[in-house]
C-alpha positions in Angstrom: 86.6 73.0 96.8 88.6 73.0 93.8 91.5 70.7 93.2 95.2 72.1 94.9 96.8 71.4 91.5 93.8 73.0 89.1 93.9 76.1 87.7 91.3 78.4 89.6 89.8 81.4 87.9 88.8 84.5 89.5 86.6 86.6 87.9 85.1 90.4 87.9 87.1 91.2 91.0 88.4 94.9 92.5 91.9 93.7 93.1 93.9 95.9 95.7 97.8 94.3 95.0 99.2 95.4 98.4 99.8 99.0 97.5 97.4 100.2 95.1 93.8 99.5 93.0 95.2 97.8 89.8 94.0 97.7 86.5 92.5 94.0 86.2 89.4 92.3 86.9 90.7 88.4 87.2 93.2 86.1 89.0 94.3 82.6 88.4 95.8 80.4 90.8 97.5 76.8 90.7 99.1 74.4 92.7 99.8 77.1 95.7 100.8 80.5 93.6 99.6 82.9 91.4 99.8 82.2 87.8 97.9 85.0 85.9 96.6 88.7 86.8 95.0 90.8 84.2 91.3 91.6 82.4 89.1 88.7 81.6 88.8 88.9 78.0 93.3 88.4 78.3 93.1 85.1 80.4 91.6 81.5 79.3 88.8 80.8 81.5 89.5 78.1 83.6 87.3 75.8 85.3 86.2 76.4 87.8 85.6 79.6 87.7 84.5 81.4 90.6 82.4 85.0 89.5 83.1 87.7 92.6 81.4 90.4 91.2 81.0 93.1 93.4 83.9 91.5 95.6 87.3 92.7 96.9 90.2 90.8 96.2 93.3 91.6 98.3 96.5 90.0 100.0 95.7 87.7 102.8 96.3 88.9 106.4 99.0 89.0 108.5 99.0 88.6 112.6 102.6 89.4 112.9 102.1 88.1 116.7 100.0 85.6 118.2 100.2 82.4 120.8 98.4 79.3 119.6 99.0 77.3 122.7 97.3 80.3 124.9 93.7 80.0 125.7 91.9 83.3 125.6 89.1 82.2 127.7 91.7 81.9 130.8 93.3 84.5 132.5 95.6 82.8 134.0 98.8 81.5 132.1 99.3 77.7 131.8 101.7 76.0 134.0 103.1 73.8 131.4 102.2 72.7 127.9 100.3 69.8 127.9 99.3 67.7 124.4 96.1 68.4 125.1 96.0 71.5 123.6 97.4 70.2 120.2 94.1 69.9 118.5 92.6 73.3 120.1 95.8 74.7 118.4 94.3 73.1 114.7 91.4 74.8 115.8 92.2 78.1 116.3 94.8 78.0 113.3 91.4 77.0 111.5 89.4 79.9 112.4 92.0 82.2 111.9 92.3 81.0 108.2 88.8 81.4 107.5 88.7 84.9 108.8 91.4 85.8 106.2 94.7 85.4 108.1 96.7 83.5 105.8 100.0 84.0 107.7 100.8 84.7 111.6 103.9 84.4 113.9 103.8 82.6 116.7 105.8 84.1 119.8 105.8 81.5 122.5 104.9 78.3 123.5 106.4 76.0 125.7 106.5 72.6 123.7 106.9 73.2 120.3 103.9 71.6 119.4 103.1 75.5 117.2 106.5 73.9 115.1 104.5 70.7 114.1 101.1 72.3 113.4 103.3 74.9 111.0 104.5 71.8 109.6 101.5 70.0 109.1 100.0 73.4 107.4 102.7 73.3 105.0 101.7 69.8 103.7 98.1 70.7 103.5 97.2 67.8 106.1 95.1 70.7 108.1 93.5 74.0 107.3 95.5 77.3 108.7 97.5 80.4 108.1 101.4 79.9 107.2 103.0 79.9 110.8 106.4 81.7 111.3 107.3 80.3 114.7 109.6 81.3 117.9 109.4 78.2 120.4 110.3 79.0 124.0 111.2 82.7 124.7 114.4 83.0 126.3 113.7 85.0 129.8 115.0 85.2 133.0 114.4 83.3 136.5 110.8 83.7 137.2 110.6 86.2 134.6 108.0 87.3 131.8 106.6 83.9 130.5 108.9 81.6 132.4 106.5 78.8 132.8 107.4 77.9 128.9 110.9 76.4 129.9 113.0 79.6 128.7 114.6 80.7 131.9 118.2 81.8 132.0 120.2 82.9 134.9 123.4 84.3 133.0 124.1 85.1 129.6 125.8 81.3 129.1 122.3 80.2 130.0 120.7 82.3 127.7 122.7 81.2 124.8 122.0 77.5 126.0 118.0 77.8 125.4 118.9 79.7 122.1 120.7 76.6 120.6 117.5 74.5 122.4 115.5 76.8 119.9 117.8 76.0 117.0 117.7 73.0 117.6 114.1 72.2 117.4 114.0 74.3 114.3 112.3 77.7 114.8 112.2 80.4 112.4 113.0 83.1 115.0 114.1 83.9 118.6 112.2 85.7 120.8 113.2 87.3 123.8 111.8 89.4 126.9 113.5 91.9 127.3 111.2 93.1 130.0 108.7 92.3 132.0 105.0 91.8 131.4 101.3 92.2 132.7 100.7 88.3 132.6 103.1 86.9 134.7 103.0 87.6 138.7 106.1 89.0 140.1 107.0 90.2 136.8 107.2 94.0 136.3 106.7 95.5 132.6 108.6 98.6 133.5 112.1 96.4 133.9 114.4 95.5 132.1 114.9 91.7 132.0 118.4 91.6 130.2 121.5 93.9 130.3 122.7 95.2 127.1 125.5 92.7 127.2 123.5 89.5 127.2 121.0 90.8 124.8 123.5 92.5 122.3 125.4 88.9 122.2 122.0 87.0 122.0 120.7 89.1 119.1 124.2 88.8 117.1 124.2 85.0 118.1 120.7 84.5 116.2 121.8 86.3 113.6 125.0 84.3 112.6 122.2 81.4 112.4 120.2 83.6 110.2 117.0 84.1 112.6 115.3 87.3 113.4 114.9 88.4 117.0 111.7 90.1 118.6 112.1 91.4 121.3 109.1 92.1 124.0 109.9 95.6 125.2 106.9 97.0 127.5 109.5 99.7 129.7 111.2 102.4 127.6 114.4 101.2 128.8 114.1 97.7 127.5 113.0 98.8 124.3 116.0 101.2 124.4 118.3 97.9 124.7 116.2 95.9 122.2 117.2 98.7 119.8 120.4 99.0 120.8 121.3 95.1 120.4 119.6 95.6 116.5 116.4 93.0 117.5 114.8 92.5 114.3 111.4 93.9 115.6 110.1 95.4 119.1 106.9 93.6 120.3 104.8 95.8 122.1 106.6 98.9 122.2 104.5 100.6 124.8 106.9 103.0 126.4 106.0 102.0 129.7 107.4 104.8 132.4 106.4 105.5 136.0 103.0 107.2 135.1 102.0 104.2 133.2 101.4 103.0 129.6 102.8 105.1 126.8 104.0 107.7 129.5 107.6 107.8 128.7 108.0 108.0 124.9 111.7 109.4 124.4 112.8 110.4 121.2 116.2 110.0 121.2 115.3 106.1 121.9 112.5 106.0 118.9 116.0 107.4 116.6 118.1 104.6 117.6 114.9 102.3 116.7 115.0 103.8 113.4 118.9 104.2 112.8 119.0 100.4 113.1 116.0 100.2 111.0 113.7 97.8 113.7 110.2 97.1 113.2 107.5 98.0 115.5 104.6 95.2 116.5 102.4 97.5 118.5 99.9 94.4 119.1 96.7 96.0 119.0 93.7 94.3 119.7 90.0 94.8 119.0 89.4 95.5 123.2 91.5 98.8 122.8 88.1 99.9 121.5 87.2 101.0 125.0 90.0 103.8 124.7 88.3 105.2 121.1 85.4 105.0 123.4 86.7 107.0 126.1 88.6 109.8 123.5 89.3 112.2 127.1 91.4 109.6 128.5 94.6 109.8 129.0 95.6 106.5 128.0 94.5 106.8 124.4 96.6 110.6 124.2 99.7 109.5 124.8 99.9 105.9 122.9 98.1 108.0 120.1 100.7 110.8 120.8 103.6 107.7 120.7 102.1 106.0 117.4 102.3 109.5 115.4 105.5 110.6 116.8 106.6 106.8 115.7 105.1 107.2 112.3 106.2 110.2 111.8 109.7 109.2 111.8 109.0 107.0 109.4 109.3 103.6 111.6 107.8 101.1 110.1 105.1 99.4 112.1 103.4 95.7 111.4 99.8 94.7 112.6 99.4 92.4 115.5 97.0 91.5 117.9 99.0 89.2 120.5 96.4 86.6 120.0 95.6 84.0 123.1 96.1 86.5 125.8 92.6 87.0 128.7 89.9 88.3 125.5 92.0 88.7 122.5 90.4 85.8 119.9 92.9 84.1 117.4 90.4 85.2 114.3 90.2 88.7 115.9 92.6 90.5 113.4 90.0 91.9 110.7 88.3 93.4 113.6 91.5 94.8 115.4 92.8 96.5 112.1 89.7 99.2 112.6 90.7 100.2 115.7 94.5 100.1 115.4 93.7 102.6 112.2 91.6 104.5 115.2 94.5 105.1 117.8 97.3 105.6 115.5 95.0 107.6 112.9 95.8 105.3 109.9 94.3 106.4 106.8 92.5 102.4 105.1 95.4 102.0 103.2 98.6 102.5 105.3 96.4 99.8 107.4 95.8 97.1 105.2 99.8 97.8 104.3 100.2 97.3 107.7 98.8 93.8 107.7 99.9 92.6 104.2 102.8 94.2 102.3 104.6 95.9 105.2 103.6 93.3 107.5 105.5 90.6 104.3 108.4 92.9 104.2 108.5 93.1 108.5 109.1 89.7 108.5 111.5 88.9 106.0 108.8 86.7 103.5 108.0 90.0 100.8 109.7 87.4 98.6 106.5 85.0 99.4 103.8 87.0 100.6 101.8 90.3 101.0 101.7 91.3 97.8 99.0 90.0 94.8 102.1 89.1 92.4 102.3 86.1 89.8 104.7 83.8 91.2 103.9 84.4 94.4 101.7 82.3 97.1 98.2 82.6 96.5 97.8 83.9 99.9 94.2 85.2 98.9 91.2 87.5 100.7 87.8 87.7 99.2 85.6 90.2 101.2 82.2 91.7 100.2 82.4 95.3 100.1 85.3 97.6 99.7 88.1 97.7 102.4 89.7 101.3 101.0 86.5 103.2 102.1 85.4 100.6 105.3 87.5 98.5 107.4 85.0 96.6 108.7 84.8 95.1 105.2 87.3 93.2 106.7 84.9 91.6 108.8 83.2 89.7 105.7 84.8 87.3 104.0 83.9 85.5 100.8 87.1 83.2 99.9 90.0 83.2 101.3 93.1 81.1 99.9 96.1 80.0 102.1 98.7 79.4 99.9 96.4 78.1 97.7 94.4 75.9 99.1 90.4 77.4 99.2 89.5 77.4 103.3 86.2 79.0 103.1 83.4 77.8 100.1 
């Protein structure tokens, strides 16, 4: 592995910046950004030099939502955080670096042990993806996700496990604003807040300059969560009384783009088995949902919700396929949707998701070309987290 504080040299490379096929062939890299993009005859050869010929270079992937803590093995939630998932979370926060995700958000855990691994990251003391991180989710009694320590009775409440967030120094709130699949008793059709408490919790994270997501299943909590101007809507799945995607309403997809949220459809690689079943219902209206969505121009970041029953923390390279599949994505408005939209989504386009000098060599290296096959994806040469080589 080269040295953090060399200068690396890339060579005969397809770059794709973020947006577009440039013009150059090489990249340079030191101590964590990007120092020099252009043809090889223009840059002094460092060494090492690493020859990628026949290689893709592009921006490295973003999960925009993921839980380290969660097991994906179990289907049953924990009960409490215990330590002894700390090092399983350096594990999976290894993996998901060598499959090209260089940056994910965590949404939910119950200790804030996600906090010190992003930490430890950072410093370069273990390999992973840059971690934007939420701590506890503020919910109600019993309520979507309780068992991480977020439950609030009233809106004073609420506010209480906010400043507990603050306080242990997250980078964003998140908050359930309905109910969910995982948790028994817990419906994803209902509302969990009324637009009151989550208006006044949104405008109280904001004053501390953090984002809210917002986990909106039900079409009415997602028409709150846009309401209250939550930074992004997790999920979005316009739950109704017929079932997923069922009750897409326009007039609430307006307010959604009037207030200009993100969407963080969290599509995983499982929802092959509705491409798989193209009659069903299911897939028509969440397809019919995505395109109306997109149509509209609301801007939508890739996510897999990483560490629920199936859904694998590296899984991302293999989810963008089919996401591009039920929301009929043409390659590039997908690898957008997990690099420079996905940057932009989550307020680091100053950072990341684009191949820039001066910003963090946040690096992919795949064999093949991603613009004509997704599944490119899949095959990773190098990768680079902020600079620092995770894969040989």
């Amino acid at each position: 592995m080269p040295d953090f504080n060399e200068t690396v040299t890339l060579t005969d490379l397809s770059i794709w910046d973020g947006d577009r096929l440039i013009d150059a062939d090489t990249l340079q890299l030191c101590a964590g950004v990007i120092t020099f993009i252009g043809q090889g005859e223009e840059a002094r050869i460092s060494d090492p030099a690493i020859s990628c010929s026949g290689l893709t270079l592009l921006p490295g992937l973003i999960d925009a939502h993921v839980h380290l803590e969660l097991n994906p093995d179990e289907k049953d939630p924990p009960d409490k955080t215990r330590p002894e998932v700390i090092p399983l979370m350096r594990e999976r926060a290894a993996k998901m670096a060598a499959a090209g995700i260089t940056t994910a958000r965590d949404l939910g855990g119950g200790a804030w042990f996600e906090l010190a691994l992003r930490d430890e990251i950072a410093a370069g003391q273990t390999p992973g993806p840059r971690l934007i991180c939420a701590g506890q989710p503020i919910t109600t009694p019993s309520g979507h996700c309780h068992f991480w320590g977020g439950q609030a009775a009233s809106a004073g409440e609420a506010h209480a496990v906010l400043k507990r967030q603050v306080e242990h120094g997250v980078d964003l709130i998140k908050i359930m604003a309905t109910g969910g699949r995982m948790t028994k008793g817990s419906q994803p059709t209902d509302a969990q807040f009324s637009q009151a408490t989550l208006s006044s919790l949104v405008a109280a994270a904001h004053q501390q300059a953090l984002p809210v997501a917002a986990h909106c299943h039900g079409t009415e909590g997602i028409r709150r969560a846009a309401h209250a101007c939550v930074d992004s809507i997790e999920h979005c799945s316009w739950v109704g009384p017929e079932g997923w995607a069922s009750d897409y309403q326009a007039e609430v997809a307006e307010i959604i783009l009037e207030n200009k949220v993100w969407v963080s459809p969290t599509v995983n690689k499982g929802w092959q088995r509705m491409l798989d079943n193209p009659s069903g219902k299911v897939l028509g209206r969440v397809r019919s949902a995505y395109q109306q969505m997109v149509d509209k121009g609301i801007p939508m970041m890739a996510s897999t919700d990483a560490g629920i029953p199936g859904v694998y923390h590296a899984d991302l390279p293999h989810a963008l396929k089919v996401f591009a599949g039920i929301a009929q994505l043409d390659q590039s408005a997908t690898l957008k949707s997990a690099t420079s939209a996905a940057a932009l989504g989550l307020g680091i386009s100053d950072i990341t998701g684009n191949i820039e000098v001066g910003k963090s060599a946040d690096l992919l290296i795949v064999d093949g070309d991603p613009l004509s096959d997704l599944a490119a994806l899949a095959n990773p040469v190098h990768v680079f987290c902020a600079g620092r080589q995770v894969t040989a």
